[in-house]
N, C-alpha and C positions, 0 to 999 in steps of 0.2 A: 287536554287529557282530563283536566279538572273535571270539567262538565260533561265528559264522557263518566266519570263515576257518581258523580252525582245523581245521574240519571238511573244511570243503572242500580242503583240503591233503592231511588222511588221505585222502577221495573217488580220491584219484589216485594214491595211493600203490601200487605193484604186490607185491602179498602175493597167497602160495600160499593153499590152500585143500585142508583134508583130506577134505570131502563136501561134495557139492552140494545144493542144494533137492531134496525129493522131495515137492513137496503135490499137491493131488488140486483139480479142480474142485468148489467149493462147499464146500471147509472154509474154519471159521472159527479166526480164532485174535485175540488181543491184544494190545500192550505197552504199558507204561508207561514214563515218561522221567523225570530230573533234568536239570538243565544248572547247575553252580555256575561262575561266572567272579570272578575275586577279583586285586587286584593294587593296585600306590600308583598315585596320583595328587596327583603333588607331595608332599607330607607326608601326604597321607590317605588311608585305602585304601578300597577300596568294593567291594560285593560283589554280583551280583544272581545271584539263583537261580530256575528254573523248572522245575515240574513238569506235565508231560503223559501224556496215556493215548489211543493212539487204536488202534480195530479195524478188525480186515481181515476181505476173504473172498476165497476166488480163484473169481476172471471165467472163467478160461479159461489153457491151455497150448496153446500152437501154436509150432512149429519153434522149441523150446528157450525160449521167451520167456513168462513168467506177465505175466497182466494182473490185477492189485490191484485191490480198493476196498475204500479208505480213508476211514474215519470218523474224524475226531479226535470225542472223548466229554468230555474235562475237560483245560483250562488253569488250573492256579494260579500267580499270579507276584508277585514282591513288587517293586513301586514307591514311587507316593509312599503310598500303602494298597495292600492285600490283595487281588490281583485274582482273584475264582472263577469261572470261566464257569459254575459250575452252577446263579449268583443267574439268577433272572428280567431281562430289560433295566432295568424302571424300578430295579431297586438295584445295576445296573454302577454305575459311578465313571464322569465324564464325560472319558472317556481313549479315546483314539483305539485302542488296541491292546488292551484289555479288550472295547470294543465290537467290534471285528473277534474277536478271540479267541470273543468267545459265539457270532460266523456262523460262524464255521469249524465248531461244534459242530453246526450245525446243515446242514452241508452235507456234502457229501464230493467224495473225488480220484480217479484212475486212475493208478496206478502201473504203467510196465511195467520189468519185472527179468528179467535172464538167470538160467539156474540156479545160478549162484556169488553170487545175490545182488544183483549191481550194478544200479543205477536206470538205466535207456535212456533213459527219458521219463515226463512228469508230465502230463498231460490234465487237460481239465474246466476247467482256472484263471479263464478270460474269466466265467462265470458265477458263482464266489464271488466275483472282483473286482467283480461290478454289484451282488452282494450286502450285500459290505460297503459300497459306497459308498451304496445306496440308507440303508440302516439308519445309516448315518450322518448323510446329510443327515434323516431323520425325524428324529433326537434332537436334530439342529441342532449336532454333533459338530464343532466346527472346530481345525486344526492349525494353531498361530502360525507366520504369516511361508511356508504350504505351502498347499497346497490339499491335500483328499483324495484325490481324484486320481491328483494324483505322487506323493504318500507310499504310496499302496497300490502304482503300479507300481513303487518303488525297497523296499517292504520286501519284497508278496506275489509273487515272482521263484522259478520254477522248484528254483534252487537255497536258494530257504528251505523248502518243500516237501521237496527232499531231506536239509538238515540234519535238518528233525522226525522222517525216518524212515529213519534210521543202523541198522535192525534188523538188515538180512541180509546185511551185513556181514561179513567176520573182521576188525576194528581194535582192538587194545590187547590188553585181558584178557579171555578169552571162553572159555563152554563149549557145546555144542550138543549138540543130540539128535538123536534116530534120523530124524526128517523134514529135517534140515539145519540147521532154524531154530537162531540163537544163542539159548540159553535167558538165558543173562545176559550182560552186556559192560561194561566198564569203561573208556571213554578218557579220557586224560591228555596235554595237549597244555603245554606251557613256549613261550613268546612273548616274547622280550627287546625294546626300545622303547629308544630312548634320543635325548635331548633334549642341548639343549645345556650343562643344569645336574646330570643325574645319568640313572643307566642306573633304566628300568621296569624288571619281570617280571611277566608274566600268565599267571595259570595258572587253565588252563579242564578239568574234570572235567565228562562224560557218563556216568551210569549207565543203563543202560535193562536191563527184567526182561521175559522171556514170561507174563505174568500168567494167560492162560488161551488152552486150546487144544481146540478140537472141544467148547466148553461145557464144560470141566471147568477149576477152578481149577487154579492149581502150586502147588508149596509156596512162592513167593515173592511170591504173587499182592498184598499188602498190604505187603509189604516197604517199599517207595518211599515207598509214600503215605503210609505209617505219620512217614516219615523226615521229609517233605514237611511234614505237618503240624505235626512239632517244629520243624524250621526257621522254617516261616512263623506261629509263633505259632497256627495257627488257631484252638483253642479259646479263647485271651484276643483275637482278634479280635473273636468273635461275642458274649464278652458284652455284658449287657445296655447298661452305661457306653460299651462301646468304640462300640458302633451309636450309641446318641443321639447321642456325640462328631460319630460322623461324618454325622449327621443333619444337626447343627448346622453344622459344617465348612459344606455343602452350602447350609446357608440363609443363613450368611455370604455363599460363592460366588454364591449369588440375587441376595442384596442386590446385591452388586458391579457384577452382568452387568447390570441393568435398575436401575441409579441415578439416583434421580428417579418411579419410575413411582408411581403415587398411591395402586396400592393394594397396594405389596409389603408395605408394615407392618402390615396386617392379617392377611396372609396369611401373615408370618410368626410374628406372635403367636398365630396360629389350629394352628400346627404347634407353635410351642414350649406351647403350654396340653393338647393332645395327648399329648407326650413328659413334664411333667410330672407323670402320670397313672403312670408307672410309675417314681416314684422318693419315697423318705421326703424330708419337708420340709426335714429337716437333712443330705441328702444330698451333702453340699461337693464332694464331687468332681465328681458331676450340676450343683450351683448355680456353680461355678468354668466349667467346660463352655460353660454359658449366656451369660456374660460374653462370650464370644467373637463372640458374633452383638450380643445387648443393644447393645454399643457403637458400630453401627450405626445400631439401631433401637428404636420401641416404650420406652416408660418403664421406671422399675424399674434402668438400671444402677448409678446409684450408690448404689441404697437397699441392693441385691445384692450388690455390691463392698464395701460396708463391713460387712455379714454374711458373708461366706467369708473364712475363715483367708489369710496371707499366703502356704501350702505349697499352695494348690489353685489357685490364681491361673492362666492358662492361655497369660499374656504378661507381659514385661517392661513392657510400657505400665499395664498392669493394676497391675503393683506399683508402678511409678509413679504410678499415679491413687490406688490405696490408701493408701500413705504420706502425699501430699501431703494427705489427709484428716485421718489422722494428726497431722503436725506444725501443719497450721490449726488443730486443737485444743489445739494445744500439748503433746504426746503425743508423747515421745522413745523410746519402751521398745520399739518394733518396726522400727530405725530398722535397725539391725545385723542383724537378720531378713531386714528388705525387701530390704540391700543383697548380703547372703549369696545369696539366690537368684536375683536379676540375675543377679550376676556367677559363677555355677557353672550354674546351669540354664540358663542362655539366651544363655553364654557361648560360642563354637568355639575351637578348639584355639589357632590362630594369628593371632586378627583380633580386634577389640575386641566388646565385646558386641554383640549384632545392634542392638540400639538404644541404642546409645553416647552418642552426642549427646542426645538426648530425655534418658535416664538420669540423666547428666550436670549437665544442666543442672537438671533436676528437683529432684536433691538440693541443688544449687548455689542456686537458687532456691525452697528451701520451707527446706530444714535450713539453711541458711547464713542466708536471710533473718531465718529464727526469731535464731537467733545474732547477727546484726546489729542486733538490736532488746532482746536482752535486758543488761538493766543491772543485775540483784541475781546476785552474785557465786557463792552456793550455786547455781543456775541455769547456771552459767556453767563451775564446776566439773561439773556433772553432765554438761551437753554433752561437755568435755572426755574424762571419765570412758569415753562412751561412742564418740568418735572411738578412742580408745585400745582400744575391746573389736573394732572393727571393722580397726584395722591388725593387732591379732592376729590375724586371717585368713589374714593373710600372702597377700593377692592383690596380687598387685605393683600392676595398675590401678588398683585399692581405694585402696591407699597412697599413690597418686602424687597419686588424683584428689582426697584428705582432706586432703595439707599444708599448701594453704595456707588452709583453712579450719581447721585447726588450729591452725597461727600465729597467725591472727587471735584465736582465744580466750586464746590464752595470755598473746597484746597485750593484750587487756583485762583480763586478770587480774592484768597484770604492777601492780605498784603502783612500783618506786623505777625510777629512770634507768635506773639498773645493769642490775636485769632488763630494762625494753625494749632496751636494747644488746646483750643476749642474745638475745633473740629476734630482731631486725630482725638476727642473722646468719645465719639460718636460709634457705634455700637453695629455690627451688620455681618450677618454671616448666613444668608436662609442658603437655598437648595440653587435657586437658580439666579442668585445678585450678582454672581459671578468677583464674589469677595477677593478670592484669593488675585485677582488681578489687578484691583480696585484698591487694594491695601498697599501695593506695592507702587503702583503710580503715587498714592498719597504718601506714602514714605520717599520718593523721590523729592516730592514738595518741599516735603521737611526739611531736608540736605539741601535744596537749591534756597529756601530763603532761611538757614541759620538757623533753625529750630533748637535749642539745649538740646545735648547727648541722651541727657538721661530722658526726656522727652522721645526721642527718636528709639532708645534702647526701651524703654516701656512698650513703644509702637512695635518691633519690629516682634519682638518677643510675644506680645499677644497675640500679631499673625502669624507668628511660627505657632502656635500651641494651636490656631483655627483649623490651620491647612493640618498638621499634626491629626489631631481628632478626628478630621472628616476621612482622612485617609484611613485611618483605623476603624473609621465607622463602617465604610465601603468593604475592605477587608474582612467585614463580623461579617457581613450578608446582610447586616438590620441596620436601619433609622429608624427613631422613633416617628413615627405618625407616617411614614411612608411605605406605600405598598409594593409589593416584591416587584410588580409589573415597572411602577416608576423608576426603579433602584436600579434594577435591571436593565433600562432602556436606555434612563434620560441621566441617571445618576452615576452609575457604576462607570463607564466609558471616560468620563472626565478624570477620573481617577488620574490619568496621566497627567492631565492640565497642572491638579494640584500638586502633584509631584516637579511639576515644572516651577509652578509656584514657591513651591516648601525650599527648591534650589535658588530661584533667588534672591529669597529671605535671608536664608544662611549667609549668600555671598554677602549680600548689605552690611547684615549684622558683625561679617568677618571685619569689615571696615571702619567699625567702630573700636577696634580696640588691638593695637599692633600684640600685643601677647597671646592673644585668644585668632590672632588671623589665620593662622592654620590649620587650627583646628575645626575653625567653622567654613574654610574653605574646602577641607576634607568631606562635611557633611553636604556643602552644595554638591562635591563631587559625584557621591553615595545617592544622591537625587538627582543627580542630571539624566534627564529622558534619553531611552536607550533604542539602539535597530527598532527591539521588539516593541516599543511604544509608539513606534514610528506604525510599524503594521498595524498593531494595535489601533490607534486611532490619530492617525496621521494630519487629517482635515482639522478637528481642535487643534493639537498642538502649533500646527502653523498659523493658524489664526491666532494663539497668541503671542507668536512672536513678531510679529505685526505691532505688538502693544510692548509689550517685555525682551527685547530681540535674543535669540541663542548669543552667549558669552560662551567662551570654553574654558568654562572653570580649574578641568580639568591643568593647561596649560598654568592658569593665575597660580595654583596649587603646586607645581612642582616648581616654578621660576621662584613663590614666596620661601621656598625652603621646606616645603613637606617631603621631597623627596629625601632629607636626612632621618637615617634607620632603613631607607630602604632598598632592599636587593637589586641588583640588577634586573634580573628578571621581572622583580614588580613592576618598576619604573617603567620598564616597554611594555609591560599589559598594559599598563594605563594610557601610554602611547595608543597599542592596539583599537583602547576602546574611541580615540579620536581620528583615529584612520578611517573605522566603520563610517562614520556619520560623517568624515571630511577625506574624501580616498586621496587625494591632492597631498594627502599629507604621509601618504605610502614612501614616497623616496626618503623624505627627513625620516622616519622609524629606520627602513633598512641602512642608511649610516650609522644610526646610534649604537645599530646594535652590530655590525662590525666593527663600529669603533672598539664595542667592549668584547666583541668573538670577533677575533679577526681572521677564524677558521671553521667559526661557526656555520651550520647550515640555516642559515635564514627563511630559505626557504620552508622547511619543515617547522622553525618553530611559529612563523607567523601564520600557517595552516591549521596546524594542533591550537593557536588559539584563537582563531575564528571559531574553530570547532565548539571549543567550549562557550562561546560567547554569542554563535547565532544559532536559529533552529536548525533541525535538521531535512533534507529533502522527504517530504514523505512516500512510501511508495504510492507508484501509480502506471496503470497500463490504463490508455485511452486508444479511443479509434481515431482516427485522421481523419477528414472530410472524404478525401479520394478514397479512403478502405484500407491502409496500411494502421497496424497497431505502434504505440510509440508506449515508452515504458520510461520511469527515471530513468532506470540502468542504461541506455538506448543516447542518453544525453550525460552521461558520465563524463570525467575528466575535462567540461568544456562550459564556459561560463554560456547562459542559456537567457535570455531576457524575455520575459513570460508576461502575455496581456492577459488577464481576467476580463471579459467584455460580454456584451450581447448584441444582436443585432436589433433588441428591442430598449436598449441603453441608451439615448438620446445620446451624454452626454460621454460615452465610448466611442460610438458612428463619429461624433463631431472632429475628435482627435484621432481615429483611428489610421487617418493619413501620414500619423507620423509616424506609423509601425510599418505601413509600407513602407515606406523611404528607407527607414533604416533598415528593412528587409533587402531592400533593390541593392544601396549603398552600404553594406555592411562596412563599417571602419574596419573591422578584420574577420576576414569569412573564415579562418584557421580558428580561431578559436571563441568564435562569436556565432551561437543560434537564434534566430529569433523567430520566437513560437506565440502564439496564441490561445485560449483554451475560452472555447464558447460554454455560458454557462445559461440553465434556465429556457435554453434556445432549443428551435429544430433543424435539422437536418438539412431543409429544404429551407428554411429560410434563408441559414448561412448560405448555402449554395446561390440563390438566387440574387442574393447581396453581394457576394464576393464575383457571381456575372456581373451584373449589374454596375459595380465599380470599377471591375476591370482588376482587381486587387489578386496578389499572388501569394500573401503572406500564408505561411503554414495555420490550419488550426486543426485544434485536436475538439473532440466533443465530450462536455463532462461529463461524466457516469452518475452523475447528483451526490458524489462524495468525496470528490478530489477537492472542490469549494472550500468543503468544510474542513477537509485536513490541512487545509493551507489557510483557516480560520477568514476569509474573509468575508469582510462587512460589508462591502461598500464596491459599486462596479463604477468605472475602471479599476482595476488596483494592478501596480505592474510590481514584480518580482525578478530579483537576476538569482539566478540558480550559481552558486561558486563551484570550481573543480572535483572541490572535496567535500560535495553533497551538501553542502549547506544553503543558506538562501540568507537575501536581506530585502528589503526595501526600495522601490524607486519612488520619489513623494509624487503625486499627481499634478501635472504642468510642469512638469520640471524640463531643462533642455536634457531631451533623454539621448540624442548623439553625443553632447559636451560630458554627459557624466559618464554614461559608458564606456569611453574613449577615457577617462581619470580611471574606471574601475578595470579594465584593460591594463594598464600597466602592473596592475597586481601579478608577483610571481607566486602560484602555490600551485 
């Protein structure tokens, strides 16, 4: 848009003119274009550039006014890939303005010019507009959040027409010849922007050349293009590696567009066994390539990813799934490899890696876990060793996100007091070090080799006040130096973790001192992760307790004497809230609390406090596959065990045999439904799946808002619906016969 006004600025401008047009009816002649726009945006600069070539011939001269036509012949432009109108449709890119670019080639205009040049009027436009839109709905061409439509009448506008054809002109630097025409031209336009945090400058360059005239070349006829195709890469476009690239790109984007359909994975094994056909077996950059779609679909990716080098890998997830291969086997030696090319290749200038979180946690969870598990001390050093080859990187990220996984080795290797009091002064708290878990192994250190109280009481207390803060940070909505996006994504969600954390500080700390145990076994209780933390973000939490394992504080808390001051009635809520998250524990509550109403209705009060303690079922009416409507109300009075899935959910499809099962085998079909609810999915695909499988289970289809009123993140997520409209949690892999059958014996 830039260099659309710029132009149109010079358009208006009033400049002399030393000779007029003198063309003849029925000659032809041609030009060629550039357009470079280049300028910051915020910290980064961007540049796009386009080359065009279109011929004329003259219509006619009548009372001082020529009438043009205009052929545009070639557009190349650089996007997100290499756009060349002169590919055939089927190998455009599925881009709105490539597919128009190749109608334009195929169409032409009417230009009328005075003899100085200037554009009067542009004819024809109503029929390239029906062109490009036809050719776009065929390819099934759609513009997010536009229709084509609007987008062709707001881009293809009289005056975009006269920016492509700036020829006849005198603007900037130019020379002409004995017919008028400018043989060459140069404009330069400077465009200052300013914001409220710093001043822009854009600067927009037009070259345009007469390439040929009455069927005779000039001497400049190749100039541009020549230029054109240095800029735009073109010969390293069209080799053989960059096409498959974008072959595969393309079957990726397949999968995406039509997720679920039953027989994209054939279809696209049937293309990649194709493109395999023109590359050597040990062709890694070609096997790297494939990864890209593999991940997706079709077998073969992890057999593929742990055959290509960690340098041809084609995402940060990739080197993540790589590694994690790695350190399973207990294989340290590519660890500083993996973490080098995250954080440099897939790294931006000013924002954390594009996959931060994932990254992050990965290392936190495969390299720490190894480290948390190993106990012969050459082993222990070597780790070390190699923490130490990766802060010499000197990636500050790198650094921040290693310390407290470094601490923790140095903890174990510490043997006298003295060292671990060195170490536990060590300092670490960034975004993604994963402190709060890292603190808490190393205060275990403390306690297993005898560290002084008041050592371990300074320890325990500074990570209580870490996890404290960040909690409250998360809470504000702000961090300092972190953008809403990260906070939001990668930050906010662990919220829980630290809360898992902040509970088992308390507990520790409760241990330090029999006067004060009550009280700070009260506060681990007031932080113990709840149902809704479970929904919430279910996948962290059990990955930390892999490292930290659930204690039930709750119980340490009333057995230490906290139950004295309190009600009866308190005392079984607090039961209540251990029943949630251990149903096994449903029989011991109903004694207690006959023990203390021995004509109490148990039943009603342990309902009325679910009530208050889980959500509630939101409303919702869905369609059924077969065409029957289902409603909450419809599943009333009956515990309901609820899959969120898709058929385009890898890792849904892989376990969804256990929702059969327990569909066929209901442990008790009286008061036991089990439903399913396709989300993000079509109609037809379920359908052709659930052939396909032979599968009977009920599903319903989401409306695109049932999802989100049941908040979830993350597919699969299973749900039991309780009697009395509320809902909890099924954690994901779990034996879902064994628990259901424990959440069954509940009476409400």
């Amino acid at each position: 848009m830039k260099f659309t006004l710029s132009i149109a600025l010079l358009l208006v401008l009033k400049v002399g003119y030393a000779q007029t047009l003198k063309l003849k009816q029925g000659q032809k002649f041609s030009y060629d274009a550039t357009s470079t726009a280049d300028g910051p945006i915020s910290s980064y600069g961007y540049e796009s550039y386009e080359y065009w070539k279109t011929n004329f011939e003259v219509l006619s001269l009548k009372n001082g006014v020529y009438r043009l036509k205009a052929s545009p012949e070639i557009f190349l432009k650089q996007a997100h890939s290499l756009q060349n109108s002169q590919l055939p449709f089927k190998e455009q890119p599925k881009d709105f303005m490539a597919i128009a670019n190749k109608v334009l080639t195929l169409t032409s205009y009417e230009l009328e010019i005075d003899k100085y040049g200037r554009i009067i009027r542009v004819n024809g436009l109503p029929k390239i507009k029906t062109a490009i839109l036809a050719k776009l709905k065929a390819l099934n061409i759609h513009q997010n959040g536009q229709t084509n439509s609007k987008r062709i009448e707001e881009v293809f506008t009289d005056e975009y027409f006269k920016v492509h054809t700036p020829f006849f002109q005198r603007i900037g630097h130019f020379a002409i010849n004995d017919k008028g025409l400018n043989k060459s031209s140069i404009i330069e336009t400077t465009t200052d922007s300013s914001s409220e945090k710093k001043q822009a400058t854009n600067y927009d360059i037009v070259k345009f050349n007469l390439i040929s005239l009455d069927g005779k070349a000039t001497n400049s006829s190749s100039q541009l293009l020549t230029e054109a195709k240095e800029k735009l890469d073109y010969a390293k476009y069209y080799l053989p590696i960059n096409k498959a690239k974008r072959k595969i790109q393309e079957l990726a984007d397949l999968f995406n567009s039509v997720k679920g359909d039953q027989t994209i994975e054939s279809r696209i094994m049937k293309s990649l066994d194709s493109l395999d056909k023109g590359f050597a077996k040990d062709d890694y950059e070609y096997l790297g390539a494939k990864l890209g779609v593999l991940t997706y679909v079709g077998p073969g990716y992890w057999e593929l990813l742990d055959k290509v080098p960690y340098q041809y890998l084609p995402s940060s997830n990739d080197i993540d799934n790589k590694m994690d291969i790695d350190l399973n086997k207990g294989d340290f030696s590519n660890v500083k490899k993996a973490i080098e090319l995250s954080f440099t290749k897939f790294k931006d200038e000013e924002f954390y890696l594009e996959n931060m979180g994932s990254t992050s946690n990965n290392i936190h969870n495969t390299f720490g876990a190894l480290i948390y598990r190993i106990k012969n001390k050459d082993s222990l050093q070597n780790a070390l060793g190699i923490i130490k080859q990766i802060e010499a990187l000197q990636i500050p990220d790198v650094t921040e996100l290693m310390r407290g996984m470094k601490t923790l080795v140095q903890a174990k290797l510490a043997v006298t007091p003295k060292e671990l009091e060195n170490v536990a002064k060590t300092q670490f708290n960034s975004l993604f070090d994963k402190a709060g878990r890292y603190r808490i192994l190393i205060y275990d250190e403390l306690v297993k080799k005898q560290v002084a109280d008041s050592v371990k009481l300074a320890y325990i207390d500074y990570t209580i006040d870490l996890n404290r803060k960040r909690i409250e940070q998360i809470n504000s909505g702000a961090i300092p130096n972190v953008d809403s996006f990260t906070l939001k994504h990668y930050i906010a969600p662990n919220r829980i973790v630290y809360k898992k954390n902040l509970a088992d500080a308390y507990y520790r700390k409760s241990q330090l001192n029999k006067n004060t145990e009550i009280a700070y076994l009260q506060m681990a209780v007031d932080y113990l992760p709840t149902q809704q933390d479970l929904i919430d973000n279910n996948n962290n939490l059990q990955t930390e307790y892999k490292f930290t394992p659930f204690i039930p504080y709750t119980d340490m808390y009333l057995a230490a004497g906290g139950s004295a001051g309190m009600s009866i009635e308190d005392k079984l809520n607090k039961e209540v809230d251990m029943v949630i998250l251990e149903p096994e524990r449903y029989t011991k509550l109903k004694a207690n609390y006959l023990k203390s109403y021995p004509a109490g209705d148990f039943k009603s009060f342990f309902s009325e406090a679910l009530k208050r303690k889980l959500p509630v079922v939101p409303n919702f009416s869905l369609n059924e596959r077969k065409g029957t409507i289902v409603t909450n109300a419809d599943q009333a009075n009956k515990f309901v065990f609820v899959d969120f899935w898709g058929t385009w959910c890898g890792a849904c499809v892989s376990e969804i045999g256990e929702i059969e099962a327990i569909h066929i085998k209901n442990p008790n079909p009286e008061k036991l439904q089990v439903t399913t609810i396709a989300c993000y999915d079509k109609k037809k695909n379920v359908d052709d799946f659930m052939t396909k499988q032979n599968y009977t289970y009920t599903v319903l289809m989401s409306d695109g808002k049932v999802e989100h009123d049941f908040k979830i993140r993350s597919y699969p997520t299973k749900l039991l619906f309780l009697p009395n409209g509320v809902y909890l949690t099924i954690p994901y892999l779990s034996s879902y016969n064994e628990i259901l059958t424990k959440y069954l014996e509940w009476e409400i």
